[in-house]
C-alpha positions as CSV (number, residue, x, y, z in Angstrom):
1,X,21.8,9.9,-4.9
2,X,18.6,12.0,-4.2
3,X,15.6,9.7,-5.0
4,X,13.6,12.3,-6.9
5,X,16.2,11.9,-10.2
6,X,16.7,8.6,-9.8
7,X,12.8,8.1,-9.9
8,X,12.3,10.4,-13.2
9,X,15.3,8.7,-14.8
10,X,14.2,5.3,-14.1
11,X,10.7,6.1,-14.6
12,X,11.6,8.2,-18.1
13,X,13.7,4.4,-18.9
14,X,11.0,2.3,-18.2
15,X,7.8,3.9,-18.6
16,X,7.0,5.2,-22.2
17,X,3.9,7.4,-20.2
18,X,5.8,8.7,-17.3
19,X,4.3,11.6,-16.1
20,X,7.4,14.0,-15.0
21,X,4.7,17.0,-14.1
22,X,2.9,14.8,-11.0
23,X,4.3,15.0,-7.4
24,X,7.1,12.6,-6.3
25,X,5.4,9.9,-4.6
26,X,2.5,9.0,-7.3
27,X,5.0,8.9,-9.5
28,X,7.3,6.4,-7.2
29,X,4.0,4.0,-7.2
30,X,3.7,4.0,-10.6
31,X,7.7,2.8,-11.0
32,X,7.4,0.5,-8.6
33,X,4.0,-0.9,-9.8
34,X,4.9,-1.3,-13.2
35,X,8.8,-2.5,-12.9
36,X,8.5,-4.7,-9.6
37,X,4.6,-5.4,-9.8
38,X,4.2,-4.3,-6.3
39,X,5.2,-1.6,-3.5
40,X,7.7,-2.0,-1.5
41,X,7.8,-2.7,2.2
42,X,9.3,0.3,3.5
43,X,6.3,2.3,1.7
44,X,5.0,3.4,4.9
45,X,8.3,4.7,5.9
46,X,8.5,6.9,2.8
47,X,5.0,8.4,2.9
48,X,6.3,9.7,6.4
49,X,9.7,10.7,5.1
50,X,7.7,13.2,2.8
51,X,5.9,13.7,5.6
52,X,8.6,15.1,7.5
53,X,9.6,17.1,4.1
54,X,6.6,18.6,3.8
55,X,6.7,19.7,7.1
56,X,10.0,21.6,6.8
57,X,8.7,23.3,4.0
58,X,6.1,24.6,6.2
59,X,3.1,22.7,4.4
60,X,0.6,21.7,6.5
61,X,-1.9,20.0,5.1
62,X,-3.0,16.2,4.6
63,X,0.2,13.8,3.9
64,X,0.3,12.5,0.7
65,X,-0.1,9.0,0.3
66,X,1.6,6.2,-2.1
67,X,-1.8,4.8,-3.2
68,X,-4.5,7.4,-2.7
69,X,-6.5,4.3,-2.5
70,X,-4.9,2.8,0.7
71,X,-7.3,2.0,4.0
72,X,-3.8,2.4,6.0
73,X,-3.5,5.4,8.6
74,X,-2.1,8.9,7.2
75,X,1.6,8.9,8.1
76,X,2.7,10.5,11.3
77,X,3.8,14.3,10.5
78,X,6.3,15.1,12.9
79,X,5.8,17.6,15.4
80,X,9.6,18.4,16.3
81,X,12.1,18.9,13.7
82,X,16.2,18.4,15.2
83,X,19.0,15.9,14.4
84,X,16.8,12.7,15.5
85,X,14.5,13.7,13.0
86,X,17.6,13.9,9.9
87,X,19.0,10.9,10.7
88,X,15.8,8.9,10.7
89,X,15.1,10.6,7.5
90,X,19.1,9.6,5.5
91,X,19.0,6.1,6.6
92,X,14.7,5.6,5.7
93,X,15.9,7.3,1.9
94,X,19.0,4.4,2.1
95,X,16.3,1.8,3.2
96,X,13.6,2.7,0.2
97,X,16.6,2.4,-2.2
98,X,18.4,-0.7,-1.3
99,X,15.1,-2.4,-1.3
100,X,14.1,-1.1,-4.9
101,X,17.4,-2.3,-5.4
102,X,17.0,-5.7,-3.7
103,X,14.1,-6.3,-5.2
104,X,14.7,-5.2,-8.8
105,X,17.6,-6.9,-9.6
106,X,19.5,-7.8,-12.1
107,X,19.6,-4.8,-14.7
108,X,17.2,-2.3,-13.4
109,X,19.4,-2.7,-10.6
110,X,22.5,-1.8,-11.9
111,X,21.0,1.4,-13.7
112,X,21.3,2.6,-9.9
């Protein structure tokens, strides 16, 4: 499942102000704030996987963080793109979702 749908149709479930118009990873700290109450562990992980997404699109300016607000470093924008690069990328998208999952349990869970 590509996270981008999941996140607007959990967030559209569960979130009466969901904002559908702002860019994927505001909108992934707002479902995790207000359904788990915090981020997740692998939050770092994800700001680089979009990161690396950005960078295949050929944008190349500041990564975009989880929580603007954040004192952590910018994620790492890779410099070389190949098959190392794709496979850290599927199982970091597998890791963010079993964890949402893991930690939401019971029937936010199951919407998955």
């Amino acid at each position: 499942m590509e996270e981008r749908p999941l996140v607007n149709r959990l967030g559209g479930e569960v979130i009466a102000s969901f904002n559908y118009r702002a860019r994927f990873l505001p909108k992934w700290h707002d479902l995790c704030e207000r359904t788990l109450g915090r981020q997740l562990e692998t939050t770092p992980e994800l700001e680089r996987l979009h990161a690396l997404r950005d960078s295949v699109l050929g944008f190349r300016g500041e990564p975009e963080r989880l929580d603007r607000r954040s004192q952590a470093p910018l994620p790492e924008v890779p410099g070389e793109l190949g098959p190392r690069n794709a496979r850290w990328a599927v199982g970091t998208a597998r890791r963010v979702i079993d964890e949402f999952q893991e930690t939401a349990g019971g029937d936010l869970a199951a919407r998955l």
